[in-house]
C-alpha positions as CSV (number, residue, x, y, z in Angstrom):
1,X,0.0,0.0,0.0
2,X,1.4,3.1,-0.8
3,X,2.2,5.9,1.8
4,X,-0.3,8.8,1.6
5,X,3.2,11.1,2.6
6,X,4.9,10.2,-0.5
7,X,1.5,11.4,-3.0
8,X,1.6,14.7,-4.3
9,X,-1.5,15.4,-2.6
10,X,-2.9,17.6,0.2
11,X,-4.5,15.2,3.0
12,X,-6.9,18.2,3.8
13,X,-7.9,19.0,0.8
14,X,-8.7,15.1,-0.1
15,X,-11.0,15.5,3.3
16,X,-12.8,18.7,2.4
17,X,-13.8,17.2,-0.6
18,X,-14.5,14.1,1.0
19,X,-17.0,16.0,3.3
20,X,-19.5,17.2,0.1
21,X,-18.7,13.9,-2.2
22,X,-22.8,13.1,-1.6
23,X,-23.8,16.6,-3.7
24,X,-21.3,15.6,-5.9
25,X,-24.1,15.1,-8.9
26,X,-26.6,18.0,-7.0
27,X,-26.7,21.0,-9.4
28,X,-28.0,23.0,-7.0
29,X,-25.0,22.0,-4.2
30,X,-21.5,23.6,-3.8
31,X,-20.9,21.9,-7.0
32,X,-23.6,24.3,-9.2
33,X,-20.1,25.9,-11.5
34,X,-18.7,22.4,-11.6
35,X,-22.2,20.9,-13.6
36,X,-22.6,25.1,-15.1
37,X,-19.2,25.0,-16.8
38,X,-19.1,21.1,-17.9
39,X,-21.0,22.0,-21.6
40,X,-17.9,25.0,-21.7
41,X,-15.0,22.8,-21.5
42,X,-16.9,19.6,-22.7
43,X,-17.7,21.3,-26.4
44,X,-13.9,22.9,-26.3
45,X,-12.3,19.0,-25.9
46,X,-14.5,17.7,-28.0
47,X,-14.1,20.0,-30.9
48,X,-10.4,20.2,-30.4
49,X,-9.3,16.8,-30.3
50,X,-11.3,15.5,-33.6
51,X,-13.9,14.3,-31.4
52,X,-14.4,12.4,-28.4
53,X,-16.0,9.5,-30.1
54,X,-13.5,6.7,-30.1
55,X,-10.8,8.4,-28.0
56,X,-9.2,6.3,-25.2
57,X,-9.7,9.2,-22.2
58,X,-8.0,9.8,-19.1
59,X,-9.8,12.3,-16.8
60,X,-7.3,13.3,-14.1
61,X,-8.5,14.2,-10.7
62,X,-11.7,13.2,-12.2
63,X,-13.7,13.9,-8.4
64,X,-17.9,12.0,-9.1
65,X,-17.1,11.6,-12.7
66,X,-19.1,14.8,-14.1
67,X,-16.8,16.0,-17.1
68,X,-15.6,12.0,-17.4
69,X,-19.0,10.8,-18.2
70,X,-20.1,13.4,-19.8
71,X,-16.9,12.4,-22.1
72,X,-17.9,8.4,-22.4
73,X,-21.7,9.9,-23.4
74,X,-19.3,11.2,-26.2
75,X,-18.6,7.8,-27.2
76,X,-15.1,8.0,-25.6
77,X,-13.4,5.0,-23.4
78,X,-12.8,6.8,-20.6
79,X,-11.0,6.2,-17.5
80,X,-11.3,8.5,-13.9
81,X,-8.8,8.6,-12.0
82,X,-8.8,10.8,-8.5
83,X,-7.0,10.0,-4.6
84,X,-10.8,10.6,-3.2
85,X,-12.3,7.3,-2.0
86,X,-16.0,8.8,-1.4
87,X,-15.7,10.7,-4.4
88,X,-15.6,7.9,-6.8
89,X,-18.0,6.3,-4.8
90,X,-20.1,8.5,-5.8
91,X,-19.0,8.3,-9.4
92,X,-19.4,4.6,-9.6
93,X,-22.7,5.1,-8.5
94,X,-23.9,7.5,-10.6
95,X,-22.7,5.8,-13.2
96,X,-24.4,2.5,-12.8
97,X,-27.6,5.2,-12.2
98,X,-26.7,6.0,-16.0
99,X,-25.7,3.3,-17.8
100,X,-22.7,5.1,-18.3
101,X,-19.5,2.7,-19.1
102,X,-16.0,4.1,-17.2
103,X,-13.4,2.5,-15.4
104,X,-12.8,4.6,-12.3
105,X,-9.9,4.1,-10.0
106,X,-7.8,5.0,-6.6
107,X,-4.1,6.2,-8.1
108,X,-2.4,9.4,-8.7
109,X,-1.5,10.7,-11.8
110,X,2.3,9.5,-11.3
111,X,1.4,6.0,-10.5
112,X,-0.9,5.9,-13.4
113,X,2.2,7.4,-15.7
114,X,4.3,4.5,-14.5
115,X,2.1,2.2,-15.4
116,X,0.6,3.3,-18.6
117,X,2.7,6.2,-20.3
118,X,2.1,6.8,-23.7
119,X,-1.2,4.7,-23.6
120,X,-4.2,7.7,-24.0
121,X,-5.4,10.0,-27.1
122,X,-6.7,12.5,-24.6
123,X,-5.7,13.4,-21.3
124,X,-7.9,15.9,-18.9
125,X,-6.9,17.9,-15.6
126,X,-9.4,20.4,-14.8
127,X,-9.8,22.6,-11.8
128,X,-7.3,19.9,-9.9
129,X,-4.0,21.8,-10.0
130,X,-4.7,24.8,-7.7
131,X,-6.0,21.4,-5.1
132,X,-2.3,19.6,-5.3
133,X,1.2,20.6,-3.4
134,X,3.7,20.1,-6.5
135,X,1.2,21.2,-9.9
136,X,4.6,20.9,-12.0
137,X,4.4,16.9,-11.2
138,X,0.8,16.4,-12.0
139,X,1.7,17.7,-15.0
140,X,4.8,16.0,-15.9
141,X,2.9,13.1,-15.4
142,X,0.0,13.4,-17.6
143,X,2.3,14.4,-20.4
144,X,3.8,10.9,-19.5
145,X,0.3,9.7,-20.0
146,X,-0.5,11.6,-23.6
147,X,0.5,9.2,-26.3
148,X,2.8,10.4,-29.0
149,X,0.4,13.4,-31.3
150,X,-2.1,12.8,-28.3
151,X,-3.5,16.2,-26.2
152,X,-3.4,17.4,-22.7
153,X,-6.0,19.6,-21.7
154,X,-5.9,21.6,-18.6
155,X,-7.7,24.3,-16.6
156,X,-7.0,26.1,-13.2
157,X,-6.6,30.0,-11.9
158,X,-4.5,32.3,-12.5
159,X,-2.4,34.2,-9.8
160,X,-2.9,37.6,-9.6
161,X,-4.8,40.7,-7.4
162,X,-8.2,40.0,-9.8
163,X,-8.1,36.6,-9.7
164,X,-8.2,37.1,-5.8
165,X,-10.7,39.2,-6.1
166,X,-13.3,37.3,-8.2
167,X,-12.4,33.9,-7.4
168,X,-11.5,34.1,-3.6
169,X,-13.6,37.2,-2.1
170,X,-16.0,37.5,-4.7
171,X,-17.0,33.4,-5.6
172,X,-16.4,32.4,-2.2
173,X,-17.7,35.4,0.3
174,X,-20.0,37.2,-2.2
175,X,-21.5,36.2,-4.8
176,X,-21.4,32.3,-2.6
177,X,-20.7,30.2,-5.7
178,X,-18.3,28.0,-3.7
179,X,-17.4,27.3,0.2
180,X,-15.7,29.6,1.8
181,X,-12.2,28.2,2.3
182,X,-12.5,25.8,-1.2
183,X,-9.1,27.8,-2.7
184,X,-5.8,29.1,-1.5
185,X,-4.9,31.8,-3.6
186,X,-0.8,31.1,-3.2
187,X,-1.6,27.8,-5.1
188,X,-2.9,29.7,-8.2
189,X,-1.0,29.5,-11.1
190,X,0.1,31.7,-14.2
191,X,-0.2,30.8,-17.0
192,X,3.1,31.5,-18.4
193,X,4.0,28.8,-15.1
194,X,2.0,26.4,-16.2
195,X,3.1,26.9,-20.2
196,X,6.7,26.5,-18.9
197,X,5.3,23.1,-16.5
198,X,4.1,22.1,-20.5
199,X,7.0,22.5,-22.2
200,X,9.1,21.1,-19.4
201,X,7.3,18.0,-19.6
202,X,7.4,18.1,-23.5
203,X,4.3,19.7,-24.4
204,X,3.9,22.2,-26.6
205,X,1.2,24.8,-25.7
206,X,-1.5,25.4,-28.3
207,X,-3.9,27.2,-26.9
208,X,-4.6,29.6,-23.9
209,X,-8.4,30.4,-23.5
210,X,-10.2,32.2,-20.4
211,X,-13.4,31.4,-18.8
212,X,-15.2,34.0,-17.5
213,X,-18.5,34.3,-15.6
214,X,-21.3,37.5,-15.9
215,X,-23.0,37.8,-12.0
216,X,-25.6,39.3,-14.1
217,X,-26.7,37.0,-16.3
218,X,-24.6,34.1,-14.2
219,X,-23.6,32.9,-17.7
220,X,-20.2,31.5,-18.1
221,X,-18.2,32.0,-21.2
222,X,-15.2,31.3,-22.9
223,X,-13.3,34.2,-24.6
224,X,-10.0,35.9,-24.5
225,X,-10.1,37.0,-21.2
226,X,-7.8,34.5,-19.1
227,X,-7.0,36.9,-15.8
228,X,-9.1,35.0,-13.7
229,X,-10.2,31.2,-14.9
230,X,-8.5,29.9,-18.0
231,X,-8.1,26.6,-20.0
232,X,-5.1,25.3,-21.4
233,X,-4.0,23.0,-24.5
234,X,-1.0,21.6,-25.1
235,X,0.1,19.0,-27.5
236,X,2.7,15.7,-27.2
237,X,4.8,15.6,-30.3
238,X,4.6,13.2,-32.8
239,X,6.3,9.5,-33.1
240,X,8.9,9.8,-35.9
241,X,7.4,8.8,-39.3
242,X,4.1,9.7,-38.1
């Protein structure tokens, strides 16, 4: 069994989200952005890759499985992978609720590139990286993970006095989109940290796009603005010949 102190993972975070893994599939819970933005970043792998339809999927940190089924509805083979026991509990669940077929299991991202590099079309992280001690390893290992022309698509929060300001005060104390105490703003990350994570693992970045949300409207939207939320794309090079 492997020692929890040697996982790139934060014990507390694991048990915060261990405490709300029930409302995992409740879009009315703490998880409302998580199920508002899935059609956003959904549509944006879907159209990048070539389609979904096909792809051998790896959704990293996949939490109850909402953008990793709503991949395999894609007609993707899709496997979930997360260090939360009651949240993929809850995934398995849902998904025998569905019909859904995924394989879901209990190993990190570098375990899982040990034992299956270079094995998936498509590899997700999304809104995991700002949850994890070491981000650059996470992604070092799903590049491990991409096969050869494959994609790595990625999402977290950028570091800066805005992204405070919207994503901490305002998502967390105002506007009460998310528990209070759900990020830690010294774990956000730049994007031109994250690019140089990419290209340090062998990636090369492709595209940069933000997410941004109206309080208005409460629309979320992708566009050009990536101070606050943003997505990232980066693609494995290649085999020789190929």
């Amino acid at each position: 069994m492997t020692d929890n102190s040697t996982l790139n993972a934060d014990r507390r975070e694991l048990d915060k989200f261990a405490e709300l893994a029930h409302r995992w599939w409740d879009p009315g819970s703490e998880f409302k952005p998580l199920h508002d933005i899935n059609p956003l970043r959904l549509d944006w792998i879907d159209e990048n890759c070539g389609g979904l339809a096909g792809k051998r999927v790896l959704d990293v940190g996949c939490g109850g499985g909402i953008l990793a089924e709503s991949m395999a509805a894609r007609g993707a083979n899709v496997t979930g992978i997360d260090l939360g026991e009651r949240a993929l509990g809850v995934a398995r669940l849902h998904m025998l609720e569905t019909g859904q077929q995924l394989d879901y299991r209990l190993i990190s991202a570098e375990d899982m590139a040990r034992e299956q590099p270079a094995s998936f079309d498509v590899v997700t992280c999304m809104e995991m990286l700002e949850h994890v001690p070491d981000p650059a390893s996470t992604v070092r290992a799903c590049a491990a993970l991409v096969k050869p022309g494959g994609q790595l698509y990625l999402s977290t929060i950028n570091r800066n006095a805005k992204a405070y300001l919207f994503a901490v005060l305002g998502a967390e104390y105002v506007l009460n989109l998310l528990p209070r105490g759900t990020h830690d703003y010294a774990r956000f990350l730049r994007p031109a940290e994250l690019s140089r994570f990419c290209r340090q693992a062998g990636l090369g970045v492709e595209e940069i796009i933000g997410m941004s949300y109206n309080p208005l409207s409460k629309v979320y939207a992708l566009g050009s603005d990536a101070s606050v939320n943003y997505l990232m794309r980066a693609g494995a090079p290649r085999a020789a010949g190929v």
